[in-house]
N, C-alpha and C positions, 0 to 999 in steps of 0.2 A: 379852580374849575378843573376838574380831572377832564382824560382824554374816554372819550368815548368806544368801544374794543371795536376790533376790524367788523366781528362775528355781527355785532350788535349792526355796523351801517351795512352788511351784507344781506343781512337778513332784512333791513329795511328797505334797503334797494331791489330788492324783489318781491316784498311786497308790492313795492309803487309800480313795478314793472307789470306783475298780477294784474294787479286793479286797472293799471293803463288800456294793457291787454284786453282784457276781458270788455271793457267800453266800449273799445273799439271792434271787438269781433262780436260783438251780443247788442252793437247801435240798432240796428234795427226795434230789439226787441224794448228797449229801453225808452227808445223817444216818442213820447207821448201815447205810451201804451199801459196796461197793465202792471208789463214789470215795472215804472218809471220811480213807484214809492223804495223797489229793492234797490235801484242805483243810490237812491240819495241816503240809504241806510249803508251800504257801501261806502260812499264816498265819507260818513261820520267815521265806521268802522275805520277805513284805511286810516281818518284823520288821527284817529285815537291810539294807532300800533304806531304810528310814526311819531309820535309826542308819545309815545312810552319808550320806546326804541333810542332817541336820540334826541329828545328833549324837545324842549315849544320855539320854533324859528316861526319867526316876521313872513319867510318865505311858504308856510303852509297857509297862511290864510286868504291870499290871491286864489293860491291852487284850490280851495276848497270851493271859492264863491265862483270861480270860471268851470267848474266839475260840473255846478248849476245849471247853466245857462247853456239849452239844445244847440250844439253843434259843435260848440265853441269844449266842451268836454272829449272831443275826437283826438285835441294835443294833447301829449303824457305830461300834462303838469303836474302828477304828484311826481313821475320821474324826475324832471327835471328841480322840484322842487328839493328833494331829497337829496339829490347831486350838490347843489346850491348849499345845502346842509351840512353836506360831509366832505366838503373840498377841502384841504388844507389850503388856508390863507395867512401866512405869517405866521404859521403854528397856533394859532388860534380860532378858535369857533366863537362864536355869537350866538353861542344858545345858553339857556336853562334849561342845567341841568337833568338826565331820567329819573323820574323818581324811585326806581328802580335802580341803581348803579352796580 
């Protein structure tokens, strides 16, 4: 398993940070209105740059189902999940591979 380049968790990590952001300053317009279909294309979207980015972690798919669920979307869990992602732990990650490398 190769090592994932800084660029590639930088660039993910601000994604997640994006998308966090944006939830949290655009809550109003999102919970149980109008825009509500754009968050949840969103939250696929982000799913999908971040399993391109730095491969598929166990850790995106909490983040994704709690992204769902009005209020509970306010925490920056793709943040957090993507940190979770790209910590070095013993010099090793627990993902698969981007298909992309």
């Amino acid at each position: 398993m190769s090592q994932i380049s800084p660029r590639r968790i930088w660039i993910a990590r601000g994604i997640a940070a994006a998308a966090d952001l944006l939830q949290i300053v655009a809550f109003p317009y999102f919970f149980e209105g109008i825009l509500s279909p754009v968050n949840a294309i969103l939250d696929v979207v982000v799913a999908a740059a971040l399993v391109l980015l730095v491969g598929w972690h166990i850790a995106f798919l909490p983040s994704f189902v709690v992204e769902q669920i009005p209020f509970a979307d306010l925490a920056p869990t793709w943040s957090i999940a993507v940190l979770i992602v790209t910590r070095k732990a013993g010099g090793k990650q627990a993902i698969i591979e981007p298909p992309f490398a």
